[in-house]
N, C-alpha and C positions, 0 to 999 in steps of 0.2 A: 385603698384609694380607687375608686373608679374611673375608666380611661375617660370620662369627659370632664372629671375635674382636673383629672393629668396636665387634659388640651385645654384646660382654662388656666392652667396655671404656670403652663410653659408660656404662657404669653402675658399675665398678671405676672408673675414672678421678675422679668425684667423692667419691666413697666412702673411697678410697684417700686422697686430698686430706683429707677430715675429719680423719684419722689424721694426716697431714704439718703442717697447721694446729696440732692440739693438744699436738703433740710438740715444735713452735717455738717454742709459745704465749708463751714471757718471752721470746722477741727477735721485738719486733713488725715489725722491716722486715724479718724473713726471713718470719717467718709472713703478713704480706702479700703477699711475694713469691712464696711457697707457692700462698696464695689464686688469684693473679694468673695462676701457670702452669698453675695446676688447670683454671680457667675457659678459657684460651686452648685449652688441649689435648684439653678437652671437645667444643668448637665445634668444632674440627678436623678431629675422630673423626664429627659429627654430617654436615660439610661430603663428607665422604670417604664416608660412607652415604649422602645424597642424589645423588653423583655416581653412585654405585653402583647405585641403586634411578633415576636419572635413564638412566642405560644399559640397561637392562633387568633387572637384575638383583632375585633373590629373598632375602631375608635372614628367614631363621628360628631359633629358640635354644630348645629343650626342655630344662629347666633340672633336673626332675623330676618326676616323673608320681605324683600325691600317690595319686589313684584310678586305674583304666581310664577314655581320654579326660579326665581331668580334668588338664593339666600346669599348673608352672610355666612360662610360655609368654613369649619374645618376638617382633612381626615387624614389618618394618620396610613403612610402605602410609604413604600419600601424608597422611592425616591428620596422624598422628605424627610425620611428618617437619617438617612445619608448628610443631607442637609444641615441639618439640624442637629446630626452628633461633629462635625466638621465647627461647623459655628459656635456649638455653646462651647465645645471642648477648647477651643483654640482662644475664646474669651477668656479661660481662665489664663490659660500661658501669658494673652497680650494684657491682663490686667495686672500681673508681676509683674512685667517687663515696665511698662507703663510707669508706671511706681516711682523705679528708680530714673526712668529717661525723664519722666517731665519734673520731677526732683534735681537728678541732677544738671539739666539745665536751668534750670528756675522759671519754667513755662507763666508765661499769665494764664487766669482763666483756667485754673487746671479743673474746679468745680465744673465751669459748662462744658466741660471737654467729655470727662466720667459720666455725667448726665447724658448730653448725646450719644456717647458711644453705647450704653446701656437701654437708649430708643430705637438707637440703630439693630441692636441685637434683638429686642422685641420686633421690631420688623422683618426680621432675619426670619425670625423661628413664623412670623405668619407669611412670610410668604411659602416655606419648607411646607409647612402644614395645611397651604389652602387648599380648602375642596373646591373650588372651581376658579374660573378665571378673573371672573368680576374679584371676591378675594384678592386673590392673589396681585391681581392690577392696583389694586386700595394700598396694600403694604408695600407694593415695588415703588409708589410715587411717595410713602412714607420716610420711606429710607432713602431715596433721593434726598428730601426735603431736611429729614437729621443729620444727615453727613454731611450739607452745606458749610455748616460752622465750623465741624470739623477740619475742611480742606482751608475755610477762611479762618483756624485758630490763630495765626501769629498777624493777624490784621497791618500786616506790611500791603505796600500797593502791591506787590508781588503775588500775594495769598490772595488778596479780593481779586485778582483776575482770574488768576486761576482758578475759586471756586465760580467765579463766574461760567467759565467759561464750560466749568466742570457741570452748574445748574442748568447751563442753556442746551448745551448740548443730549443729555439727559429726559428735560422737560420736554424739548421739542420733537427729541426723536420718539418718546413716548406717548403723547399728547395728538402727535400725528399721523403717525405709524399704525403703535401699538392699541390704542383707543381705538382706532380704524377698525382694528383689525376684530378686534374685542367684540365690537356691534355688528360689524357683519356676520361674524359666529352667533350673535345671538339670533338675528333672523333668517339666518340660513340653517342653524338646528333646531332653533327651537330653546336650548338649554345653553348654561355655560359650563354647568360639573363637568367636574374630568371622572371619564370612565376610561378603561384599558381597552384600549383596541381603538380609541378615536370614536369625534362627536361629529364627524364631517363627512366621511364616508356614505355616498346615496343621498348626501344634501347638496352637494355642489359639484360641480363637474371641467372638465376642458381646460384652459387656460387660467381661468377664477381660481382654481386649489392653487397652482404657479404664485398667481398675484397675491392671494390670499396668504398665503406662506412668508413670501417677500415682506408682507408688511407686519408680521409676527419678528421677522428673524430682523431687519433690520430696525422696528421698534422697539427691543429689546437691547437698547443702547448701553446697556452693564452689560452685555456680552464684547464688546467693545471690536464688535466686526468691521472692518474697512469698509465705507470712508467714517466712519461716525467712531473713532478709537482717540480720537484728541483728547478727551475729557480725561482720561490715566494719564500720561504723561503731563497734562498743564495739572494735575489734582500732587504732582508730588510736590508740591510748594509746601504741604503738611506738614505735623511733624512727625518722626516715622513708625508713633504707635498707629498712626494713622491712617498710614501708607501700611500697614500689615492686615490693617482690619479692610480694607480698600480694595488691598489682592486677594488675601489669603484668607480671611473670616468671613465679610458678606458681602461685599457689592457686588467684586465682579462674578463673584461664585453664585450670586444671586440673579446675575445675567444668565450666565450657562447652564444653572442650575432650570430656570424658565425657558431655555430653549430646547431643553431635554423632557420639560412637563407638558411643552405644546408640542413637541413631535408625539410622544408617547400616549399623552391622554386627549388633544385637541385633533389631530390628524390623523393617528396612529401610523405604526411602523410600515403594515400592509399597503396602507390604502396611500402612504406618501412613494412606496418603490411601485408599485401598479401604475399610479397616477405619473409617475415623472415631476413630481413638483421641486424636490429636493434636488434634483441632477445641479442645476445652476450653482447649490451652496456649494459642491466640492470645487467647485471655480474659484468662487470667493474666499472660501477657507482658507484655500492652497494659496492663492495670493498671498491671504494677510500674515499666514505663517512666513512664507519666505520673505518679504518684501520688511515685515518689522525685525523678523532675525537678524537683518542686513541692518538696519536703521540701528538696532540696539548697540551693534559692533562697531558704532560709528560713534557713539554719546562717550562723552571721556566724565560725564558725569555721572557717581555708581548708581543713586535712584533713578534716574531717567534711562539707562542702561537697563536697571530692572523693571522698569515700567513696559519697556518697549519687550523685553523678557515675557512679561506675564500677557501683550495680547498674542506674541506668537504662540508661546504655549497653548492658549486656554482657544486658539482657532484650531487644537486638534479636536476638541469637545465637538464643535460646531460640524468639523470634518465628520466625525463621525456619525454625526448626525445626518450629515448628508449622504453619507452612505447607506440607509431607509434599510440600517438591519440590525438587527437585536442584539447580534456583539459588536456594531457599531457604537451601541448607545450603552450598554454595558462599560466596555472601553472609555466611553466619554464620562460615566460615572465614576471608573477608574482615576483619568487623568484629572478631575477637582479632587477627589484624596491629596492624590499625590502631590500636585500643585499646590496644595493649601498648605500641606506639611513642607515642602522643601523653600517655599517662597517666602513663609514666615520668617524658617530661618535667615533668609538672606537677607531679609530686612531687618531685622535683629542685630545681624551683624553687620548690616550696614550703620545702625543709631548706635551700636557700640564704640564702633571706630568713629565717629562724630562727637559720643561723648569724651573720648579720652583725648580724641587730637582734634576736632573741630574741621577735619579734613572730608570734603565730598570730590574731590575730582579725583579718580581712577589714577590718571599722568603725578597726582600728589604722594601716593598710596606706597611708592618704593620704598624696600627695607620695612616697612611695619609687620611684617610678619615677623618679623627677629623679634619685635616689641610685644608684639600680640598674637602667638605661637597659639592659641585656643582658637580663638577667633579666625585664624587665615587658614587651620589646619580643619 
């Protein structure tokens, strides 16, 4: 296999799946079956680029060249690889899990649910793998756009506000911000590829890389930075295969993961601690850590408790980032591991204790560990 069919296939391979899901859709043990080989053959595809890129190996994918230097772009760098073994891996756990939750509550809709989540994760793997930012901005508003239905599955007035509320906040922040920010990198470089070491340095100068930053970091509204972090906590209306792909698989790992591709390859490390641009994020970082820690301790509801969990957490990524230094941003790739694997869990064992007892408020939860000695241990 050659690494640019890998990168076509890491992204046909989910995509592909969507189609194989909807087309099974009234025989749900093949169309899980479906899901189940999708996700396995993902990871595999992703396992076989990092051995490839762990050899020496370069993988790039020119998809279309919309403008001069402006392409469709994929390339496979150590980030993304990150990414992308986090995403497809943890697809497979939340496609078991899945299984039996929206089984065992009798979910509607279980078809468009499999379908989306499986665009969702095609989205996942292009944003992990885009070669530049224009890319990468294409699949960030993808996966906004797929997880809508998601967050609005149980079509209660409850869910359609919440994914409302979860789309507006999202588009807007991205759409105004992020897209801002997008265009003026293009004429202030020249180009949008990401290269290591920054595309920005000796193009912009003064207060402008400050401003310029500002509107990358708070356009990238899946990082869920203060004040724009509303969208997770109104988004756990879902149900909580949901809320695991949400935390822990791609959205908001697809925030942090994009504020760690535009420090590194849009600004770089140097040229953002030289410049001063990043000093102001440790402000706001540090804020949104302490300030939703507190808010979390305060939710007697257990998703919303972990909601308010995953933006403190994943503000140490962003911390780090604004620390403009290599085992800052190291660190920051660190803590989306870590966060991915321990978050899942907890919402796992949040939809478990829902399925057996139908119980979500914390204050309800007394003595079920006697009941449920796996789960609470």
């Amino acid at each position: 296999m050659t690494p640019e069919l890998a990168l076509i296939l890491s992204l046909a391979v989910p995509a592909t799946g969507a189609f194989g899901i909807a087309v099974t859709g009234a025989y749900p043990n093949l169309r899980e079956a479906v899901t189940l080989f999708t996700a396995s053959t993902l990871f595999a595809v992703v396992l076989w680029l990092l051995q490839f890129h762990l050899d020496g190996g370069a993988a790039t994918l020119t998809i279309v060249n919309l403008l001069p230097d402006l392409p469709i772009r994929f390339e496979v760098e150590p980030l993304g690889l990150v990414f992308a073994l986090v995403a497809s891996g943890l697809w497979i756990v939340t496609s078991v899990y899945s299984i039996g939750y929206m089984r065992g509550n009798d979910e509607a809709n279980q078809t468009r649910f499999y379908v989306c989540f499986a665009i969702a994760l095609a989205s996942a793997i292009g944003i992990a793998f885009a070669g530049n930012m224009l890319t990468l901005f294409l699949f960030y508003e993808i996966l906004t756009i797929s997880t809508y239905p998601l967050v609005a599955h149980k079509e209660t007035p409850e869910a359609k506000a919440g994914a409302r509320i979860y789309l507006g906040i999202l588009l807007t922040t991205s759409i105004l911000f992020l897209l801002t920010a997008v265009i003026w990198t293009w004429f202030a470089a020249g180009t949008l590829n990401f290269r290591l070491g920054g595309i920005l340095a000796g193009q912009i100068e003064g207060p402008a890389v400050a401003i310029l930053f500002a509107l990358y970091m708070f356009g990238i509204g899946k990082a869920a930075l203060m004040p724009f972090h509303g969208w997770l906590p109104a988004a756990m209306v879902a149900p909580t295969p949901v809320s695991a792909l949400l935390h822990a698989v791609a959205v908001v790992k697809a925030g942090v993961f994009t504020v760690l591709k535009v420090a590194v390859y849009i600004f770089g490390v140097d040229f953002l601690a030289i410049s001063g641009a990043a000093d102001w994020l440790l402000w706001v970082a540090a804020f949104t850590l302490i300030a939703t820690s507190i808010i979390a301790v305060t939710k007697d509801n257990l998703k919303a408790r972990l909601a308010y969990s995953t933006i403190s957490q994943l503000a140490y990524v962003t911390l780090g980032v604004g620390l403009a230094t290599s085992m800052g941003i190291v660190g920051g790739t660190m803590q989306i591991v870590a966060h991915a694997l321990g978050k899942i869990t907890l919402f796992m064992c949040a939809g478990a204790i829902y399925v057996a007892t139908h119980k979500t408020e914390i204050s309800q939860m007394r003595g079920l560990g006697r009941l449920m000695p796996f789960t609470f241990g």
